[in-house]
C-alpha positions in Angstrom: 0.0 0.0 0.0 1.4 3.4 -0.7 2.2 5.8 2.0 2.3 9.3 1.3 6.6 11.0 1.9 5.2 13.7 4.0 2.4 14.9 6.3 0.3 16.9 4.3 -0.1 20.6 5.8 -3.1 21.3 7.9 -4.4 23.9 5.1 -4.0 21.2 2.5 -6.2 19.3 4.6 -9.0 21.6 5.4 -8.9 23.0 1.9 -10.3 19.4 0.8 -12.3 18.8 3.5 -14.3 21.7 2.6 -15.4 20.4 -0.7 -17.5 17.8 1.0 -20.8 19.5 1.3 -24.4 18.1 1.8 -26.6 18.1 -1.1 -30.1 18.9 -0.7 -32.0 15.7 -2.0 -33.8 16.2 -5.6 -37.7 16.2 -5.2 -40.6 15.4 -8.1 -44.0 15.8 -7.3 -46.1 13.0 -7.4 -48.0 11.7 -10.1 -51.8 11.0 -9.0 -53.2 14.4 -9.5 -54.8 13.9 -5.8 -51.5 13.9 -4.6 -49.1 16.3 -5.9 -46.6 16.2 -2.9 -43.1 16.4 -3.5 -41.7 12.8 -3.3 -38.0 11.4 -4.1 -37.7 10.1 -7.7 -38.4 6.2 -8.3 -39.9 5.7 -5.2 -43.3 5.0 -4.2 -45.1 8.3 -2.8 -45.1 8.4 1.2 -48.8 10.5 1.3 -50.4 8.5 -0.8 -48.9 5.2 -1.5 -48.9 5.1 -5.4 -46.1 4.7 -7.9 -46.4 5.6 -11.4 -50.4 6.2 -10.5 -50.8 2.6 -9.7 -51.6 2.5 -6.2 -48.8 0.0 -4.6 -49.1 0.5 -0.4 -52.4 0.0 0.9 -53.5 1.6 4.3 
């Protein structure tokens, strides 16, 4: 395994640490027009349990 030849300065370090940033998550709305809440892509709708308007969880 490779080993780096020298510490790497604490400002080298930060400097790449601070490119790791939280994204906010992309939101759709739902499909079923009774619906319309924002929802992640390709997964079934929390409020109202459809996917692709085919109702998938029932209550």
């Amino acid at each position: 395994m490779p080993v780096p030849k020298r510490r790497q300065s604490r400002s080298n370090t930060r400097s790449r640490r601070a490119q790791w940033k939280a994204a906010a998550p992309t939101l759709v709305r739902c499909n079923n027009p009774a619906c319309r809440q924002p929802k992640l892509p390709h997964v079934v709708c929390p409020n109202c349990g459809t996917y692709d308007r085919r109702p998938v969880l029932t209550s």
